[in-house]
N, C-alpha and C positions, 0 to 999 in steps of 0.2 A: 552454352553458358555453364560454366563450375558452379555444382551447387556448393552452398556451406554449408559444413558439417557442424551438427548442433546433438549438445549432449546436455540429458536433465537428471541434477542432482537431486536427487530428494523423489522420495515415491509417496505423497501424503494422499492428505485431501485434494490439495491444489495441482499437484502436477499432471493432470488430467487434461487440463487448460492451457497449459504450455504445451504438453506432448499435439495433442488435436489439432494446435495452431501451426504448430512447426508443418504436422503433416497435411495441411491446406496449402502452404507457398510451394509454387513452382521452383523454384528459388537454394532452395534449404532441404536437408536430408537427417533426419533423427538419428543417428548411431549409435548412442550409447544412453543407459537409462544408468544411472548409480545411486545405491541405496546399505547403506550399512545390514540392513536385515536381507538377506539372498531371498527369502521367499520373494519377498516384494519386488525387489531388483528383479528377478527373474520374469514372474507376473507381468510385470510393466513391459520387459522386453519380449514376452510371448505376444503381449494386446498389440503392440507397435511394431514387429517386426525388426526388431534393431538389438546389439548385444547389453549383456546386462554385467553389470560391476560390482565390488564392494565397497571401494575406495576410488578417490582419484588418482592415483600416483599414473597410472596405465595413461590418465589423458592430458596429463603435461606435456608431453614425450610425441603426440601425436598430431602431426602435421595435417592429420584431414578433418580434426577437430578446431573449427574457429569461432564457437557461440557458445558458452553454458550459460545454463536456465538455473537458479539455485532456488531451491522450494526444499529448503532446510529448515529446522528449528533458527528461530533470530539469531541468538548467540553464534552461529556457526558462520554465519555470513562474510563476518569482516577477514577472517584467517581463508575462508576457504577461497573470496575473493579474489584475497592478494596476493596468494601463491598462482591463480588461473592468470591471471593477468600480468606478474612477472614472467608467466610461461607463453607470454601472445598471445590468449585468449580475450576476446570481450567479451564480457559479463551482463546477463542481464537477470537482476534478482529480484525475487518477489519482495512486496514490504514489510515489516518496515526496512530502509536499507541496511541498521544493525541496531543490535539493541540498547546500544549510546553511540552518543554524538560522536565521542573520543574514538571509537571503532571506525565511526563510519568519512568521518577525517582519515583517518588512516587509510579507506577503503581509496577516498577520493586523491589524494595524492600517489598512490600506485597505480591507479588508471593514468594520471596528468605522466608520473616516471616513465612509463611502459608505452605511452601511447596509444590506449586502446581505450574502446565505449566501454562505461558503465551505467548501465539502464536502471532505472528502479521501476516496478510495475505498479503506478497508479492508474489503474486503466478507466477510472470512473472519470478521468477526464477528459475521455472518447467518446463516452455518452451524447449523446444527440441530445439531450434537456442540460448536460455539460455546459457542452460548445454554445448551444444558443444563447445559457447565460451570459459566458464569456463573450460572446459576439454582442451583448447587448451591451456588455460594461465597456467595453474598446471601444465602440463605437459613437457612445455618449448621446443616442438615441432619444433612450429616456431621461436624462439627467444624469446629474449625481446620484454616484451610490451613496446610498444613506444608513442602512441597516442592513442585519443579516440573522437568518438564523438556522442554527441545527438543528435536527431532532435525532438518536437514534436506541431505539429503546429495543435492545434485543434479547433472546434468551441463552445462556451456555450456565449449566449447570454444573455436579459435583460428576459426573460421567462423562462431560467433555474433557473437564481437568484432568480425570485419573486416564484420559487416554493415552497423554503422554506427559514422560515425568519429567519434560521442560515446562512446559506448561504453569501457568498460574507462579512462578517462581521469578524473583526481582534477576537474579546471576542469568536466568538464561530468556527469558521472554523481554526484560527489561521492564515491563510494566504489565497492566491488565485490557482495559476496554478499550485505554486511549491507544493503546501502540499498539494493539490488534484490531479487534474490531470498530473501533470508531475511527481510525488514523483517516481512510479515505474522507469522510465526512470532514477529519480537519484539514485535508490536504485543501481539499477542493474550496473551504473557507476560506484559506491562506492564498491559494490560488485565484479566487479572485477580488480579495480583498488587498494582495499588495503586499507592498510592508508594514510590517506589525510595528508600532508601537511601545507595546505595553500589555501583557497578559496578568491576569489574576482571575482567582477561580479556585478549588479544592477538588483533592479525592477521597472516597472513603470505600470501605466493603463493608457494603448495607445490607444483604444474602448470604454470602456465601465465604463468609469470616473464618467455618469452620477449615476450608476448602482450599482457598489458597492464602498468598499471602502480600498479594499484590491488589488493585481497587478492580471494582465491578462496578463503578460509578463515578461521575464528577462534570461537573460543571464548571462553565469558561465565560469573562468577558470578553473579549479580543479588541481593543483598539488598534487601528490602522490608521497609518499616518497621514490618511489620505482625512481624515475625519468621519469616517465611516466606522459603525461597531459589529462586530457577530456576540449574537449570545450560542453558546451552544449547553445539550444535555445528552449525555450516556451513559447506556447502563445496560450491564446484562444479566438483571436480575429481573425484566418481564419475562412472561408466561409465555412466551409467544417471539420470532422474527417479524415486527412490523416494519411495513418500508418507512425508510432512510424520508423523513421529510427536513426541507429547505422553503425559508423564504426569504427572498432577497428585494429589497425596498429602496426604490430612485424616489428623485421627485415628483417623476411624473408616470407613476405606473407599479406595478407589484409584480414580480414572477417567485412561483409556487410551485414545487412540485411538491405531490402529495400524490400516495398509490401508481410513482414509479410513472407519471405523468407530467405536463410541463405546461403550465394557463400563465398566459397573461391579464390583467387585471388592469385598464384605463379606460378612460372617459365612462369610467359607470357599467364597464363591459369586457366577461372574461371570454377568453379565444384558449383553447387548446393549440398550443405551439409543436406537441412530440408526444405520440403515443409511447406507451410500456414497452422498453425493447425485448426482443425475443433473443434466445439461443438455444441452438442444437448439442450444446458441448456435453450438458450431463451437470455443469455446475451449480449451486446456489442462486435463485434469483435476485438475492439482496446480496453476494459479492459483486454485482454488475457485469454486463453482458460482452464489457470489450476489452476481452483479452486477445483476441485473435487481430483486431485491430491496432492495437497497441504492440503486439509482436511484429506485426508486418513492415509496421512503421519502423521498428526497431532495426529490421533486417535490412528495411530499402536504406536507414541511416548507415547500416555499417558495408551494406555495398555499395554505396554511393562515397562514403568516406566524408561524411559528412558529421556532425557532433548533430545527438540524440539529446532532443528538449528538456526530457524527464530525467537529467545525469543525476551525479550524484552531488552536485551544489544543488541542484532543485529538489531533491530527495531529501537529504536532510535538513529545509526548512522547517519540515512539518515534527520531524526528530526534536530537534531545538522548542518548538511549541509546545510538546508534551514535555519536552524535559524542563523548562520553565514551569508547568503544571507541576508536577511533582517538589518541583522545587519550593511553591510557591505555598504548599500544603505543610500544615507545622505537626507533629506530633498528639498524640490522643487521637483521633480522626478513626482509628478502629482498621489503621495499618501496622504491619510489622513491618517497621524501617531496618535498612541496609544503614551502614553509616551516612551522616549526610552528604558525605564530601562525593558519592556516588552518585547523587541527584543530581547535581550541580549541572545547568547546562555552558559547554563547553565550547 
């Protein structure tokens, strides 16, 4: 069997996780690591055994390259994208899938020209406390869905911001807590609430005002047309990484996770559904544990030739979510707005 050759742009925090998964499939073969700074780029290809880059240009041109992994800065997504995928590359980029809608439209009709997968990596939809919710909402087990809610109260400070200078800035991150760290939380809301409705909700930077210029906080209604609501709250102005909690409310029953675990809650009686998942990779506990699953999936879609669930029409639902949020937010709020026409979801 031809393996497929798979190259990762971006040498950050994240690209640890793409690199480790690649080199798990039987399947697939790492080749090329690319990173604007040569130390890193090099680094990355001493730990993985594969050549290192500074640029893409070398892997347009190269026929044994069929898969890039993008773990860029946001803002770089949409352009880097659509040049790999004009070039027969399928793409598959970390979240969000760019840092507006407008972008990531753009990203999705050069995948539709070109003919090739574009993935977006929501992998907390692999989660094993995930799926069982999902498999309880499909199923209509317990009833209707009735309610929902987020929680994620994390901590990124004034040292996170200055580590790099996309960071915290409206031009190139697009937003703060929601389009970074809270996105999966609202993906997986949106994911199994349906279609939205109607969002209203505000942001503000309640911390860290001096720091960036984008929100470290905010809160959402979400109606779903199904008549179901989520509330959600985030922020990364705690002291602390606490886990990601969820509860989602049928008629006949409650599931919870809380501490990265998964109860059910009926007839007067809670059941643990899924222990805390485990990983070897080296990554954050509270990014979630299934990147390697979600790669794999990724791979068997584009070797089978089959369209990948998470594209980028299902990618940018959750883009359109935040960007209604910001939109929905009016002035004084303790942001420094871009013009509005920027907000606007698209």
């Amino acid at each position: 069997m031809q393996k497929l050759g798979a190259a990762v742009i971006g040498c950050g925090a994240i690209y640890p996780l793409h690199a480790g998964s690649i080199a798990e499939l039987e399947d697939a073969e790492l080749r090329v690591v690319v990173d604007s700074d040569p130390e890193k780029a090099q680094a990355a290809a001493s730990r993985y055994g594969c050549e290192a880059a500074a640029d893409i240009k070398g892997l347009l041109e190269r026929e044994d390259i069929h898969v890039v992994h993008l773990c860029t800065p946001h803002h770089l997504h949409a352009e880097t994208a659509i040049e790999l995928l004009a070039a027969g590359k399928h793409v598959l980029t970390e979240k969000p899938i760019a840092e507006k809608a407008t972008a990531a439209r753009a990203m999705i009709e050069a995948a539709k020209k070109n003919r090739r997968q574009l993935g977006v990596t929501f992998q907390n939809r692999y989660n094993d406390a995930s799926r069982i919710i999902h498999e309880y909402i499909v199923s209509g087990e317990l009833g209707e869905l009735v309610c929902m809610k987020g929680i994620v109260t994390w901590n990124r400070g004034r040292a996170y911001y200055e580590s790099g200078a996309w960071r915290g800035q409206w031009a190139t991150e697009g937003g703060g807590v929601l389009i970074n760290q809270a996105i999966h939380t609202l993906d997986l809301l949106q994911w199994f609430g349906g279609e939205i409705a109607s969002v209203k909700g505000s942001v503000t930077c309640d911390t860290l005002e001096d720091a960036i210029e984008v929100e470290d906080t905010a809160h959402a209604s979400i109606d779903f047309a199904s008549g179901a609501r989520a509330l959600f709250y985030g922020t990364n102005g705690y002291r602390t990484d606490s886990p990601v909690e969820l509860e989602i409310v049928f008629e006949h029953g409650v599931l919870t996770q809380r501490r990265d675990s998964l109860y059910l809650w009926k007839d007067g009686k809670e059941t643990r559904l899924s222990e805390p998942p485990r990983s070897n990779f080296g990554g954050k506990s509270y990014w979630g544990p299934s990147h390697r699953n979600l790669i794999a999936d990724f791979y068997m879609h584009v070797r089978e030739d089959r369209p990948f669930w998470i594209d980028g029409e299902e990618g940018i639902k959750t883009l359109q979510l935040i960007e209604a949020l910001y939109d929905r937010t009016r002035s004084g709020q303790g942001l420094r707005y871009p013009p509005s026409n920027a907000l606007l979801m698209k």
